[in-house]
N, C-alpha and C positions, 0 to 999 in steps of 0.2 A: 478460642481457648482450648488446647488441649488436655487441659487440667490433669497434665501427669504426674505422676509419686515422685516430687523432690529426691526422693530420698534412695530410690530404689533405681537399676541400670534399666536401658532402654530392652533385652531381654527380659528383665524381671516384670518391669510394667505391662508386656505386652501375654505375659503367662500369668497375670496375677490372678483373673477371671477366670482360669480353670480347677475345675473342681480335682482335687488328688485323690479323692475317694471314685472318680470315676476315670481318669487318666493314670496311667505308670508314669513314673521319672522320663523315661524312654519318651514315651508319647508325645509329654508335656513337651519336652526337648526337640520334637519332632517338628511339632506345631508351631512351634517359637521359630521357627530357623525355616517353616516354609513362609510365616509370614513375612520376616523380617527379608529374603528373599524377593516377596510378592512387592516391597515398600521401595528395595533399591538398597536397603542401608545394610549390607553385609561387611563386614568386616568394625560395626559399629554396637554389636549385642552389649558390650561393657560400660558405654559414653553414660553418663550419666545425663538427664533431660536440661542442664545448664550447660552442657558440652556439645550441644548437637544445636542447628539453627532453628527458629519460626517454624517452618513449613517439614524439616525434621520431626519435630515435634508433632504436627498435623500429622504426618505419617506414622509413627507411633500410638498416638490414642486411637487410631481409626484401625491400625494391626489389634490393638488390643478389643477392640469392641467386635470384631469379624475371630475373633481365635475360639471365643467362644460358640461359633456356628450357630447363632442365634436365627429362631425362626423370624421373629419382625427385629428391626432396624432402622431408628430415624437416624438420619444422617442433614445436619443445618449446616448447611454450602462447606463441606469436607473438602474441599479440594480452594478455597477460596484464596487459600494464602499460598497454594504452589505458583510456580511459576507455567508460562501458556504450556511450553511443550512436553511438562512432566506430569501437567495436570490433565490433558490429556491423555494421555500413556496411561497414568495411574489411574483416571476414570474408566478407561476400557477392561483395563485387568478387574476392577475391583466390583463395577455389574456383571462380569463374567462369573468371578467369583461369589456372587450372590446368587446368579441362577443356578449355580452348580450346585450350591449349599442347599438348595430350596428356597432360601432365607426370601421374606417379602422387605421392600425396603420402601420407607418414607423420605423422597428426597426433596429435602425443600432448596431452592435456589432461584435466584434474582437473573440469573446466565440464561436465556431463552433459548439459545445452542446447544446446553448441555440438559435441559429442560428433556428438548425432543432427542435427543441422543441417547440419552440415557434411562427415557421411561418405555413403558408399554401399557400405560396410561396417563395422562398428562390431567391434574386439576389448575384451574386458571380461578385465582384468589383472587375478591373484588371486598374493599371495605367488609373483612371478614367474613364475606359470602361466596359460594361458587359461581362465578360470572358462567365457566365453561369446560366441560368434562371431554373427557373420551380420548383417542389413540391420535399419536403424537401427528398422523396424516390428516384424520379429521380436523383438530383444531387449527393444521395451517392448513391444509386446505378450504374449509367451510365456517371461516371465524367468523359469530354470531355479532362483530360489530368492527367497527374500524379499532378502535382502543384494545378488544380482546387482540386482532392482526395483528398490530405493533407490537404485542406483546411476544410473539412469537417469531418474528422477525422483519425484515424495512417491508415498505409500504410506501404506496402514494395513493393517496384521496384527493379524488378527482369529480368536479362538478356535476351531476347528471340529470336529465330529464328521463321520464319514462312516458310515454302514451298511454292511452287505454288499452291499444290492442297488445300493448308488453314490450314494446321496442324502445332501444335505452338508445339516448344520444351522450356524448360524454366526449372530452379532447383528441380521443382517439379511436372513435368509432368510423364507422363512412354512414351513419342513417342518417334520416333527417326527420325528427319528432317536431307535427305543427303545433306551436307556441299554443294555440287554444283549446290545447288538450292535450296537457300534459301533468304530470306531477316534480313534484322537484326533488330532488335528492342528491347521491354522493354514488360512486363506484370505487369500489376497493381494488387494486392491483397491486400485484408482485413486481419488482422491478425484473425479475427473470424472468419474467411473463412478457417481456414486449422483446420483437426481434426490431435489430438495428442493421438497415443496408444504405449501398451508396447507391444501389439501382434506383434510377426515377420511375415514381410509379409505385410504388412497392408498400404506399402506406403514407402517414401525412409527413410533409417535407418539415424537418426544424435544423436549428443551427447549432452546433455541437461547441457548448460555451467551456466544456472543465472536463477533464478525465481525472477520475482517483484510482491511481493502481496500486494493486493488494497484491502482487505477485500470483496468485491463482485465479484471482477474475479482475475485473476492472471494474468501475462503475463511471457511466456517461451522462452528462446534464446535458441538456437536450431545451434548447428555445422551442415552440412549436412555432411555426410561420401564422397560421393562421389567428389564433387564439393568443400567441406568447404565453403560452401557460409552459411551466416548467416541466420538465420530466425527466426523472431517473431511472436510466436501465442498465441492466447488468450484462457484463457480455464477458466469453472468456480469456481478453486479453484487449489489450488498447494498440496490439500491432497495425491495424488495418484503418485507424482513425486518427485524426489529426484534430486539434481544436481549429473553431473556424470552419470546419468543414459542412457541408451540405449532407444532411441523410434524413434516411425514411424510416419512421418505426412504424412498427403494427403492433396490436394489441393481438395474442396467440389464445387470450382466453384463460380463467373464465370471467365472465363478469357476474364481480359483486355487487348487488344491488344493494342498498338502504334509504330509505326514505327518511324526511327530515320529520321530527317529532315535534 
């Protein structure tokens, strides 16, 4: 909900929040016309908020709440109602334009892409508690549980033993942990964490059952031979694979440990 002034043009809502005791006409004018600028909607200062679309509108309350160069700012999923390649665009400009300003911003969002893109410190919310803090590398890299990982982008959870002496056996390791001493658990991996070749040898053999291409990467489902355990890896394009085909993944690291509670 943008809950803009009915009544008032897309110009006027977006200078309503600045003070005239501490701006001239000039300024106010200034400001107005770089945000609206900043939003895309030039040639639209006069439309009235029933003239303009949805996500129009989203850009208007959000010029108006940044005109005032506020030092904090919540912002609840500001960009939810653009479309993929505007809300992008307009995400970049508009944490630019909050470091510029000083301004500290509260971003809340359910997007785990625009999560880590857009913070420099990322909080992970659990049944109103903080499950996991810290900068957008730490928590994918070093997520404190397989549920926090998924939160932050795909995953596979993947069966695992550990020894005593620390040695993890799992679908795609080469160790071998004896059964009578071990613990049991799970390993978390990245699906870009595993490399995929047609070289034998190169890591465990499986049978390449689906390719989903995304135009800038692909993703492979992957039979294992041994196990038949399934697996997803990411590779930069599906030119060099065929479904049906024979290949070798390797696991490139790290592994995530967890043990079963």
């Amino acid at each position: 909900q943008g809950a803009l002034f009915p009544h008032l043009s897309v110009a006027k809502n977006i200078s309503f929040g600045l003070d005239r005791a501490q701006y001239s006409k000039n300024q106010i004018s200034q400001i107005t016309a770089e945000m609206i600028s900043l939003i895309g909607m030039n040639g639209l200062e006069d439309r009235m908020p029933y003239q303009i679309s949805g996500g129009q509108q989203m850009r208007v309350a959000l010029a108006r709440a940044l005109a005032i160069k506020p030092k904090l700012i919540l912002l609840d999923e500001p960009f939810a109602a653009l479309d993929a390649a505007f809300r992008d665009e307009l995400r970049t400009e508009v944490i630019g334009l909050l470091r510029s300003l000083g301004s500290t911003a509260l971003l809340v969002t359910h997007d785990r892409e625009e999560a880590l893109v857009s913070s420099d410190r990322v909080i992970l919310m659990r049944d109103g508690q903080v499950a996991q803090s810290g900068t957008p590398e730490e928590v994918y890299e070093t997520p404190n549980s397989a549920e926090i990982a998924a939160s932050t982008g795909d995953v596979l959870t993947l069966p695992a033993l550990k020894s005593h002496a620390g040695v993890i056996e799992y679908p795609l390791s080469t160790s071998n942990v004896s059964i009578s001493e071990n613990q049991s658990g799970y390993v978390v991996i990245r699906p870009e964490e595993i490399r995929v070749s047609t070289d034998v040898g190169t890591g465990q053999e499986g049978v390449l059952t689906h390719i989903d291409y995304y135009g800038h990467d692909a993703m492979l489902t992957v039979d294992l031979t041994s196990s038949h355990t399934i697996i997803r890896a990411r590779v930069a394009g599906p030119a060099d694979f065929t479904v049906g085909q024979k290949v070798y993944l390797e696991h490139l690291g790290p592994i995530r440990y967890f043990s079963h509670r």
